[in-house]
MARTORBA-6302 format. One record per residue (C-alpha): residue number from 0; residue in three letters; x, y, z. Coordinates in steps of 0.05 Angstrom, whole numbers. Example, Ala and Ser with C-alpha at 12.3 -4.5 7.8 and 13.67 -1.06 7.14 Angstrom:
! residues 2
<k:0; r:ALA; x:246; y:-90; z:156>
<k:1; r:SER; x:273; y:-21; z:143>
//
This chain:
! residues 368
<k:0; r:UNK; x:2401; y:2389; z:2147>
<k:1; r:UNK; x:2456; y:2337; z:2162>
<k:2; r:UNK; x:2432; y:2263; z:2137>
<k:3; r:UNK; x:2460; y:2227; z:2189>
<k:4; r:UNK; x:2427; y:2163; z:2178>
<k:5; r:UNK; x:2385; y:2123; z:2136>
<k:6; r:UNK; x:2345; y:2056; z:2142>
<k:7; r:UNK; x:2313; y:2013; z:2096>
<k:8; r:UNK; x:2263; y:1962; z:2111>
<k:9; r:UNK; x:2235; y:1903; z:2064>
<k:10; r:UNK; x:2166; y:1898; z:2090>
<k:11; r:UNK; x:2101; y:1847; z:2063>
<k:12; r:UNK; x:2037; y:1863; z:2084>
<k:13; r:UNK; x:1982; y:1810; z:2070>
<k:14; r:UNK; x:1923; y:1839; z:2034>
<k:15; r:UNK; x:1853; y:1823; z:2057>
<k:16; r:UNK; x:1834; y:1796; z:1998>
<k:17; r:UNK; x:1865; y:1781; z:1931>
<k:18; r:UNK; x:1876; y:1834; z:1888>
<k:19; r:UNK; x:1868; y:1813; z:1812>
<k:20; r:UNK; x:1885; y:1856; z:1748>
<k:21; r:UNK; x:1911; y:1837; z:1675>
<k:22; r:UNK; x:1975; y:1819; z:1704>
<k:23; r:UNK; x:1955; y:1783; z:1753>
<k:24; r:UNK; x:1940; y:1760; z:1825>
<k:25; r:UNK; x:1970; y:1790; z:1892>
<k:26; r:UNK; x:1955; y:1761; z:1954>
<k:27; r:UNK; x:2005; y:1809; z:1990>
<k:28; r:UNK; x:2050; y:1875; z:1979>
<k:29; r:UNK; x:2123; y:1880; z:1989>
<k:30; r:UNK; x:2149; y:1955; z:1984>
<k:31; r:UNK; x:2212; y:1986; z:2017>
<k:32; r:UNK; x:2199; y:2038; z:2079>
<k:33; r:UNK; x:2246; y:2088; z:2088>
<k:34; r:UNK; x:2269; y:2128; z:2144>
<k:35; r:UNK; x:2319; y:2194; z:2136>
<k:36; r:UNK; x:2337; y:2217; z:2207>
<k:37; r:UNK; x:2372; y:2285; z:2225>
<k:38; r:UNK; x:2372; y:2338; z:2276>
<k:39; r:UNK; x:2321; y:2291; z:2327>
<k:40; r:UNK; x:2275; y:2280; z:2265>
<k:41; r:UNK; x:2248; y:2234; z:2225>
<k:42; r:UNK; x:2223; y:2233; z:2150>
<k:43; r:UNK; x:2184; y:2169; z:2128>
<k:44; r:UNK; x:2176; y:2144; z:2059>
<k:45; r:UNK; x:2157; y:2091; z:2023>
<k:46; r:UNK; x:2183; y:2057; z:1955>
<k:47; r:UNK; x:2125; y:2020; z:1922>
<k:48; r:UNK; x:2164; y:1979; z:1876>
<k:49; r:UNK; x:2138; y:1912; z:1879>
<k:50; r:UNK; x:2159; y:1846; z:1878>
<k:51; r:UNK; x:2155; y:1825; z:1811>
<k:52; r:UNK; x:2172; y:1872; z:1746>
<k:53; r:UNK; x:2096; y:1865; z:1721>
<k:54; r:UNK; x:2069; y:1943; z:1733>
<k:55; r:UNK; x:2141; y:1966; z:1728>
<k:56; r:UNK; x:2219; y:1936; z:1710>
<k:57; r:UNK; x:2232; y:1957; z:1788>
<k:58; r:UNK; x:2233; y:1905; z:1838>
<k:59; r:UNK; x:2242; y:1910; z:1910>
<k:60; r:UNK; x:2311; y:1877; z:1899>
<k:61; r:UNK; x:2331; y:1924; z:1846>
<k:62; r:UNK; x:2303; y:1986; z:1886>
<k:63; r:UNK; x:2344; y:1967; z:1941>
<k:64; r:UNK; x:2411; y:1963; z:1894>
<k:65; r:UNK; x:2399; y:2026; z:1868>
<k:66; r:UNK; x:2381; y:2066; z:1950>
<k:67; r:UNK; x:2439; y:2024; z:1976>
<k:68; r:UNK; x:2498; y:2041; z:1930>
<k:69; r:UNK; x:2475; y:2092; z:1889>
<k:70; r:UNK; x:2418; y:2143; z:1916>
<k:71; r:UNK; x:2446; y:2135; z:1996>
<k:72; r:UNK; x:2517; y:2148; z:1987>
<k:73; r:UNK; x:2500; y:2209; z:1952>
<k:74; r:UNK; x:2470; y:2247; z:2012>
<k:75; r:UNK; x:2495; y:2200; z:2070>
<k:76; r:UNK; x:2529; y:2250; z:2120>
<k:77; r:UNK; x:2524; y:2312; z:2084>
<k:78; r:UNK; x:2489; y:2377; z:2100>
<k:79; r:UNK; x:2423; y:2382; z:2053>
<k:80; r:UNK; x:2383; y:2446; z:2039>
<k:81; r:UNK; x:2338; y:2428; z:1989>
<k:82; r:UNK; x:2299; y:2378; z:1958>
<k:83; r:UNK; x:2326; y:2403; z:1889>
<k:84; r:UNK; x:2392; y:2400; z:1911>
<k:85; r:UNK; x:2379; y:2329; z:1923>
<k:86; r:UNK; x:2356; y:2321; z:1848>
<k:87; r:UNK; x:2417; y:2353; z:1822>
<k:88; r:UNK; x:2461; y:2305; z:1858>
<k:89; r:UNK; x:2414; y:2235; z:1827>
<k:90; r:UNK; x:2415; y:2275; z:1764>
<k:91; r:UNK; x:2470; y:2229; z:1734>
<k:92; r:UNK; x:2429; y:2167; z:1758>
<k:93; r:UNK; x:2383; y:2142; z:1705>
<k:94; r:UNK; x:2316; y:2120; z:1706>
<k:95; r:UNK; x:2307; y:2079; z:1781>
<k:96; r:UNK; x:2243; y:2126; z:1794>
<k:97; r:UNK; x:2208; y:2085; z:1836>
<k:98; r:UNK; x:2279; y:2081; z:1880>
<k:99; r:UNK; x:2286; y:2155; z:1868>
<k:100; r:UNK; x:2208; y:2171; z:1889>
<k:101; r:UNK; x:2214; y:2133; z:1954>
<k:102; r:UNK; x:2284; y:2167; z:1980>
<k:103; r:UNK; x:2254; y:2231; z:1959>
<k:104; r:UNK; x:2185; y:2226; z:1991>
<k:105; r:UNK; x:2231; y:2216; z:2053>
<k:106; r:UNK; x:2258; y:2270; z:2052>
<k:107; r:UNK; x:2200; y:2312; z:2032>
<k:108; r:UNK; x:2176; y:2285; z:2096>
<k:109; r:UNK; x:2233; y:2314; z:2137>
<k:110; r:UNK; x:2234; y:2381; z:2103>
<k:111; r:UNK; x:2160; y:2390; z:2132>
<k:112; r:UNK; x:2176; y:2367; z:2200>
<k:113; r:UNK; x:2242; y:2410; z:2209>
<k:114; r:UNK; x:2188; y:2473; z:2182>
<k:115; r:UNK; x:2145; y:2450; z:2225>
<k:116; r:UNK; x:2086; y:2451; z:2169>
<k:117; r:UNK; x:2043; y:2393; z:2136>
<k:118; r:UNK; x:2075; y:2358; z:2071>
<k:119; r:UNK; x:2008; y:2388; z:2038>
<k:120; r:UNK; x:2024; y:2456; z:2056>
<k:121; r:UNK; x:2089; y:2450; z:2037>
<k:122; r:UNK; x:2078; y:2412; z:1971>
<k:123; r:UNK; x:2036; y:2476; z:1951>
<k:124; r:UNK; x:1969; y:2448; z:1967>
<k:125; r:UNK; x:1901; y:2478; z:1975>
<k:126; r:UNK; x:1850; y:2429; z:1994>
<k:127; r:UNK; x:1825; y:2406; z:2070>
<k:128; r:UNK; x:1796; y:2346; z:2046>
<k:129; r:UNK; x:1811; y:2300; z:1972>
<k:130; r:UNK; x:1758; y:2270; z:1931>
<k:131; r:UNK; x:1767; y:2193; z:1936>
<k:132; r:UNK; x:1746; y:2136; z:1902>
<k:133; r:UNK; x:1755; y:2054; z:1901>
<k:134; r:UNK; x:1802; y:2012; z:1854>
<k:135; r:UNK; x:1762; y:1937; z:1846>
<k:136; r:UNK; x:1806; y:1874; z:1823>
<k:137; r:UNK; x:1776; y:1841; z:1767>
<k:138; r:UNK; x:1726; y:1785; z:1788>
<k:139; r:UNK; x:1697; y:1721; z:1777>
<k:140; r:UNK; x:1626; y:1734; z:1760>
<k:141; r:UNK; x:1598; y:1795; z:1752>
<k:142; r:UNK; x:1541; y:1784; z:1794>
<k:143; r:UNK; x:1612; y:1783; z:1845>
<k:144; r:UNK; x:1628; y:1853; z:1823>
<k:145; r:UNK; x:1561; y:1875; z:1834>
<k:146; r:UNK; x:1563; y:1856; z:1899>
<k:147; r:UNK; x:1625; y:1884; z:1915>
<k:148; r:UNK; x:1616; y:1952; z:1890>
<k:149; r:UNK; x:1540; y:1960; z:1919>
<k:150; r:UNK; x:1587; y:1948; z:1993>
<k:151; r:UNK; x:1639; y:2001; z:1963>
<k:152; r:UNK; x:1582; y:2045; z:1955>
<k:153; r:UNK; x:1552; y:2035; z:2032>
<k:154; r:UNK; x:1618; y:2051; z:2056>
<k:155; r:UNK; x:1617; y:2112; z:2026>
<k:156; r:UNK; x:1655; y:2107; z:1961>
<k:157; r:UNK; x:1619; y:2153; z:1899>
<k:158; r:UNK; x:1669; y:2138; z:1849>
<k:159; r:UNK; x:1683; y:2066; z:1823>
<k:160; r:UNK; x:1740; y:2035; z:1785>
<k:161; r:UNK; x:1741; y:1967; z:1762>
<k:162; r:UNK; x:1807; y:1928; z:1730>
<k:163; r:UNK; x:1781; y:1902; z:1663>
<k:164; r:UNK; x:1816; y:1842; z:1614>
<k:165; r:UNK; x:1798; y:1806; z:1548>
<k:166; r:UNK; x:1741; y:1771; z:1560>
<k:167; r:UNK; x:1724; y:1798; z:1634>
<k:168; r:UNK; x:1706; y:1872; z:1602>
<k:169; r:UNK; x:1641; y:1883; z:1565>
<k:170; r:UNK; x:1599; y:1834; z:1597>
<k:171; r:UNK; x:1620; y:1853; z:1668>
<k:172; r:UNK; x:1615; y:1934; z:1650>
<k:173; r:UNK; x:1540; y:1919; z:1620>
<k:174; r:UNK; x:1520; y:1886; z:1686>
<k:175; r:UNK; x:1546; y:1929; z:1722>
<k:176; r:UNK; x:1503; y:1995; z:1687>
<k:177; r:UNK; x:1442; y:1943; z:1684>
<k:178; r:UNK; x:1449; y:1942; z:1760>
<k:179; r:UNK; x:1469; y:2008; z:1769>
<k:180; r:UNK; x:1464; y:2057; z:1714>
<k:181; r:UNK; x:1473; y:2131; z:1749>
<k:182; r:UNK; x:1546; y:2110; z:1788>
<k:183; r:UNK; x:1610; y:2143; z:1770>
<k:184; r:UNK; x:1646; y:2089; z:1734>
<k:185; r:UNK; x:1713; y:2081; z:1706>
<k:186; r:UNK; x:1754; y:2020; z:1675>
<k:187; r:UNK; x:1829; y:2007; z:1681>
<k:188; r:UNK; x:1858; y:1951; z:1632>
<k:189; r:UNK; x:1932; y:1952; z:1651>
<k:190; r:UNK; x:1958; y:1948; z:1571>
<k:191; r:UNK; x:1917; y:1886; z:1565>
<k:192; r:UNK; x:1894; y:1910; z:1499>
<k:193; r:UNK; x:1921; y:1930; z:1425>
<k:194; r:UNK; x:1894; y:1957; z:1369>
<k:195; r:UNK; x:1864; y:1902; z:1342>
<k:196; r:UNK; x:1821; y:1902; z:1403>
<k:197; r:UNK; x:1791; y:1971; z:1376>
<k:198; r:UNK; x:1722; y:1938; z:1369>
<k:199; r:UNK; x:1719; y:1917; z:1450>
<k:200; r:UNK; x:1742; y:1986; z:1466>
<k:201; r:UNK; x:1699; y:2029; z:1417>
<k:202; r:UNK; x:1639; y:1984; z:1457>
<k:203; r:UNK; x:1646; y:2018; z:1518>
<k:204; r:UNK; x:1625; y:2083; z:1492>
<k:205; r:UNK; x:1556; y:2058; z:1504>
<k:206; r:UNK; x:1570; y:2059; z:1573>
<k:207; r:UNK; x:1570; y:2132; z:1603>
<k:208; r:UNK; x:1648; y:2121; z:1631>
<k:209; r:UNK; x:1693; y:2173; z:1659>
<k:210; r:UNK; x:1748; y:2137; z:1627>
<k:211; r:UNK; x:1790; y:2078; z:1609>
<k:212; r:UNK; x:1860; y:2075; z:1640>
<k:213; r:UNK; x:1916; y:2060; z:1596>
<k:214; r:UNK; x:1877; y:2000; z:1552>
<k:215; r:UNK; x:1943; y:1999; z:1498>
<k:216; r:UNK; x:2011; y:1977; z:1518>
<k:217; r:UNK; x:2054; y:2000; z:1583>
<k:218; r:UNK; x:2106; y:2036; z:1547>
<k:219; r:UNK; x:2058; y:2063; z:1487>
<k:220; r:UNK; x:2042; y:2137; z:1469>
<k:221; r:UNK; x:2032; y:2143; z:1401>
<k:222; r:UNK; x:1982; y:2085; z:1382>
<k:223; r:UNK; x:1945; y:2116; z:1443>
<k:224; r:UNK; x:1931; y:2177; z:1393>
<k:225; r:UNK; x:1908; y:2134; z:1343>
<k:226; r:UNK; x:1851; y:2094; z:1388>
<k:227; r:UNK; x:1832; y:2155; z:1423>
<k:228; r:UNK; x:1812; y:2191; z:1343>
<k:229; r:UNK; x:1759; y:2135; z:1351>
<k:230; r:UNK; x:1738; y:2140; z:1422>
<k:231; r:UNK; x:1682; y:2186; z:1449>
<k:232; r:UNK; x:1701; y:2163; z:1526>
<k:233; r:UNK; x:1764; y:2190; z:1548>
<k:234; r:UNK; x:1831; y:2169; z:1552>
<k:235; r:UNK; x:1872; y:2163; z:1606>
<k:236; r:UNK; x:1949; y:2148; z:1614>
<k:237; r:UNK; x:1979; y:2113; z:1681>
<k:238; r:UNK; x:2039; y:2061; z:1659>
<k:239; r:UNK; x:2066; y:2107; z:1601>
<k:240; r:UNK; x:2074; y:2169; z:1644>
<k:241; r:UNK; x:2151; y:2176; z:1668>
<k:242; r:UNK; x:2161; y:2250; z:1666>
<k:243; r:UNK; x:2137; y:2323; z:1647>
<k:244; r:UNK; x:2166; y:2298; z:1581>
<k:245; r:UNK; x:2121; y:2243; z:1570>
<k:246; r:UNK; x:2063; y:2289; z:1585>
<k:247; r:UNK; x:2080; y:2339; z:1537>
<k:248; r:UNK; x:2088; y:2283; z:1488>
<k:249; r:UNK; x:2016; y:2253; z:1496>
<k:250; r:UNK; x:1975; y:2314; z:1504>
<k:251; r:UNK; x:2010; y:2345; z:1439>
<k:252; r:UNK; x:1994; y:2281; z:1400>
<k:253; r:UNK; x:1924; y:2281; z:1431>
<k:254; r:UNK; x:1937; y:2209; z:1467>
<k:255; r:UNK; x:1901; y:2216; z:1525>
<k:256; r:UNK; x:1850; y:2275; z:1548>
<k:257; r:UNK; x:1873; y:2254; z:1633>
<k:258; r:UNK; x:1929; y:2243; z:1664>
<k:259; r:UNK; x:1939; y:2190; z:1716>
<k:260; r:UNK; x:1990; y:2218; z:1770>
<k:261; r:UNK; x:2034; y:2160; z:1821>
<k:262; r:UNK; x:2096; y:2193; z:1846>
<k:263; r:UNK; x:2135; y:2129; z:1851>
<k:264; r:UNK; x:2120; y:2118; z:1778>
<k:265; r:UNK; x:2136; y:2184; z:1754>
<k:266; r:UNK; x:2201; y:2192; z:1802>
<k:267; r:UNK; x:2176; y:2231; z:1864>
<k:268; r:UNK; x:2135; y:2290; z:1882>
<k:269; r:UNK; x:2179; y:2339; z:1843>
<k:270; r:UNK; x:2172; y:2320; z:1783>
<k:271; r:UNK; x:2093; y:2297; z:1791>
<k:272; r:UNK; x:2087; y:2371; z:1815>
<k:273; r:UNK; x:2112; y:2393; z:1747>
<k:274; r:UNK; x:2063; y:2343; z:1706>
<k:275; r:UNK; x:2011; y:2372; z:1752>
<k:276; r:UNK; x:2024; y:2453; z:1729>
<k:277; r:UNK; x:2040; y:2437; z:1656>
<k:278; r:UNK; x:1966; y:2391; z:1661>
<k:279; r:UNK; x:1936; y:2446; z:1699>
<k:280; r:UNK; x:1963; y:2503; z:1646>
<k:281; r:UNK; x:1935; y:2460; z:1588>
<k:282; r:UNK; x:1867; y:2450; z:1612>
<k:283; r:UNK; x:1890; y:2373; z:1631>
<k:284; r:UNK; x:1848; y:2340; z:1687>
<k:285; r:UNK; x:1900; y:2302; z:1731>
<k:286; r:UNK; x:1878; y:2248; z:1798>
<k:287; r:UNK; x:1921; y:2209; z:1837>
<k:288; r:UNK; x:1935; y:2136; z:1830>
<k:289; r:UNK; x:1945; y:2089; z:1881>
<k:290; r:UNK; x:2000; y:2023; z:1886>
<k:291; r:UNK; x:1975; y:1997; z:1952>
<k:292; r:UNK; x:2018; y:2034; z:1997>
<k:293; r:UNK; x:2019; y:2027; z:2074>
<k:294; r:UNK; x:1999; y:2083; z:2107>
<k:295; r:UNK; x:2065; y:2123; z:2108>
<k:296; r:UNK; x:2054; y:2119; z:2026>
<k:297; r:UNK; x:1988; y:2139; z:2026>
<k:298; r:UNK; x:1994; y:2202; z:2069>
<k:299; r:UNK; x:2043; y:2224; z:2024>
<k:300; r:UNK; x:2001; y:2211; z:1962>
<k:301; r:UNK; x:1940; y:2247; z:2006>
<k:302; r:UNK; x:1982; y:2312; z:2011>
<k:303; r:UNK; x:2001; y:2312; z:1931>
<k:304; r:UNK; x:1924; y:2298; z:1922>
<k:305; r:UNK; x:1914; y:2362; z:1957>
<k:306; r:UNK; x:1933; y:2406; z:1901>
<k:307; r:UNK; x:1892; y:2445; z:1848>
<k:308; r:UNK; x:1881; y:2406; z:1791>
<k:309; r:UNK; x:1874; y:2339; z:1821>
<k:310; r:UNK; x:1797; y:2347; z:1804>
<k:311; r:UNK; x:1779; y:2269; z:1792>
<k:312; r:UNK; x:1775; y:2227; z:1856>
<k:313; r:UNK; x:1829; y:2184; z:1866>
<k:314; r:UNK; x:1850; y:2118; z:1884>
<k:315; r:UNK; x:1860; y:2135; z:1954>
<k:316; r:UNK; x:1817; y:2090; z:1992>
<k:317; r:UNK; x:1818; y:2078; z:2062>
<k:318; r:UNK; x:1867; y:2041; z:2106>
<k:319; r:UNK; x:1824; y:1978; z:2119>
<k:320; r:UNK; x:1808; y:1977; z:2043>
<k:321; r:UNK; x:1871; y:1933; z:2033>
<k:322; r:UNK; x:1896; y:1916; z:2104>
<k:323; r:UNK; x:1878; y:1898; z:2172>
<k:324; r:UNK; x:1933; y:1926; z:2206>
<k:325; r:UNK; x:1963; y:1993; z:2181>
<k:326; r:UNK; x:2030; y:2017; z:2203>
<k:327; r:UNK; x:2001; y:2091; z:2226>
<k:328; r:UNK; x:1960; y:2113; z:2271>
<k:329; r:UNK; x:1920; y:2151; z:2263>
<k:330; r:UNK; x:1890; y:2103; z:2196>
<k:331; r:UNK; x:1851; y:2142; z:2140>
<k:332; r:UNK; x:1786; y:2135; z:2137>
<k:333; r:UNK; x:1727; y:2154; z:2082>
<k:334; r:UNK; x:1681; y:2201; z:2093>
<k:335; r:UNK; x:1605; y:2200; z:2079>
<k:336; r:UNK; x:1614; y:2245; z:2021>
<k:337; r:UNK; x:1678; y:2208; z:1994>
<k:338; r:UNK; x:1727; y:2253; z:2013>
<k:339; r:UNK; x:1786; y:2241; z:2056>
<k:340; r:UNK; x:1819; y:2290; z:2105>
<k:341; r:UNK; x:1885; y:2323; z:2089>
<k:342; r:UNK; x:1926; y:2310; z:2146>
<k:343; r:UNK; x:1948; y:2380; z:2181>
<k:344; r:UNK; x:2003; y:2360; z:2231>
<k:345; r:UNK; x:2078; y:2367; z:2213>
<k:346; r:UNK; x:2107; y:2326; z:2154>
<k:347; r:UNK; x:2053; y:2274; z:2140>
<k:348; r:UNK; x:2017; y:2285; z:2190>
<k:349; r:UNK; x:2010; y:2218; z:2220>
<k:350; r:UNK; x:2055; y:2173; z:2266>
<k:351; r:UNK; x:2086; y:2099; z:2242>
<k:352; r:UNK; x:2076; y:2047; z:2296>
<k:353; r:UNK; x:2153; y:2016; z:2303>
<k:354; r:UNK; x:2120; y:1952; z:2331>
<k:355; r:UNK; x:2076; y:1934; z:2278>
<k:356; r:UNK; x:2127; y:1959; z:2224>
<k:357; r:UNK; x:2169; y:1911; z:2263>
<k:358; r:UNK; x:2120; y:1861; z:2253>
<k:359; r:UNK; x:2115; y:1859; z:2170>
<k:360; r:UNK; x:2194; y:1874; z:2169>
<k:361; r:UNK; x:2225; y:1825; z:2127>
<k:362; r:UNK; x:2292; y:1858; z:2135>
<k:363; r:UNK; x:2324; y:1923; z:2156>
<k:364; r:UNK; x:2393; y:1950; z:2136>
<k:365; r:UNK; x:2414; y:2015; z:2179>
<k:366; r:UNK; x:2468; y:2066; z:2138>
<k:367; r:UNK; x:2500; y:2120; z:2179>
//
């Protein structure tokens, strides 16, 4: 297919309510949309680097160095058969995932719709419908949090995750299972913690949890290994997960029993299909993660959720979860039984609204 041009938008959407985690407060999200056209089609994708380097050391501003001199001259107005011919051509561009993952989810997106076949379908996926579940910011009481996650519940949610920080863990996770003691429960600390935090951590074995997301630092594998030798609730990696490499690296030093899989953190939907087989071929439960994409970013991460061995739900809620006005129609909703529907039309199945992408458009810059 000839690339024939390429446009990047800056957009902020405003969240409905604050989103608060051990980094942090958001009160918005500011990603990069992408559009690839060639042929009379379009392929949609989304870069979910953020604003500030506090999940990752991507920015927008740095994402949008690396797409505009780097990752767009590469494949501007040449003929392109493959997504791993694509790959080959980056391959001398390092790191810049997040960059890399939104370019490439683009074009993902085009592949599908020139095959005329659903980015599930042609991802490799088998499912008609994903298991979903709800990401909560940390809160200010946790008679707040109880609140929130008995309306998580009504909606439909059956799995809930709750960002956890020194001093806003324990207490909060023992009201909670007061409250409501059969739930699904998980905990995600964002590296808030170290080692000599092992007493907090060990604590919440008393707690019946699926999990606790990546408690250590962002970059950390090995002390991982150590803290999970004293854990009976399993460990789960999100921040230190870059590659297939990383993967191999924690499950052979016993790190982490789950994997947490975001294709803009791990460089795209190639390379998260590879973590996905080697997890699956080693008996490694894998679910999606979420960076509050728009809609275009969340049907992608919908048809990637689709394969085999995502088993745990993921943090795929719905559309009005984060924002009143999505940027596709139609927007994703939750079922009763906290699923979510694999979208079955061409690409990702779903169709951007120019005027409210117009709308949250900071600024556009058109290549061709």
């Amino acid at each position: 297919m000839l690339i024939e041009k390429i446009e990047l938008r800056h957009v902020k959407m405003e969240l409905i309510t604050p989103f608060e985690t051990s980094m942090g407060v958001e009160l918005d999200e500011e990603h990069i949309i992408i559009a690839v056209y060639s042929e009379g089609i379009i392929g949609w994708g989304e870069c979910v680097a953020e604003e500030t380097p506090y999940y990752s050391s991507e920015t927008v501003k740095t994402a949008w160095h690396i797409l505009k001199d780097f990752l767009i001259p590469v494949i501007l107005n040449k003929n392109i058969n493959s997504i791993d011919e694509v790959i080959q051509l980056w391959n001398r561009i390092r790191g810049h995932r997040m960059a890399k993952a939104g370019l490439e989810s683009a074009l993902w997106d085009l592949f599908a719709k020139s095959k005329n076949i659903s980015l599930s379908k042609l991802l490799g996926g088998t499912k008609n419908s994903i298991e979903v579940g709800v990401s909560i910011g940390i809160q200010e009481t946790p008679q707040i949090l109880i609140d929130k996650v008995k309306q998580f519940l009504s909606d439909g949610y059956g799995r809930i995750k709750i960002k956890i920080a020194p001093g806003r863990d324990i207490s909060y996770v023992k009201a909670l299972r007061d409250e409501l003691p059969n739930i699904r429960l998980q905990v995600d600390a964002n590296s808030a913690y170290t080692l000599g935090n092992v007493n907090i951590l060990t604590a919440f074995d008393s707690y019946n949890l699926e999990l606790i997301e990546q408690p250590l630092a962002y970059d950390d594998i090995y002390e991982h290994s150590i803290l999970a030798k004293k854990l009976k609730t399993p460990l789960c990696l999100d921040e230190s997960i870059h590659s297939l490499g990383d993967t191999k690296a924690a499950v052979e030093l016993g790190s982490c029993k789950i994997i947490n899989i975001k294709p803009g953190r791990v460089g795209g939907y190639t390379e998260s299909k590879k973590i996905h087989d080697y997890c699956q071929s080693n008996n490694i439960p894998v679910w999606h993660g979420g960076m509050l994409e728009s809609g275009i970013g969340r049907a992608g991460n919908i048809a990637l959720a689709s394969l085999p061995n995502f088993i745990l739900p993921g943090d795929i809620s719905a559309s009005k979860k984060y924002y009143k006005h999505d940027i596709i129609d139609p927007s994703f909703d939750i079922n009763k039984d906290s699923t979510m529907n694999v979208p079955k039309g061409p690409g990702i199945g779903v169709e951007v609204i120019q005027s409210q992408l117009d709308v949250i458009t900071i600024y556009k810059e058109i290549f061709n």
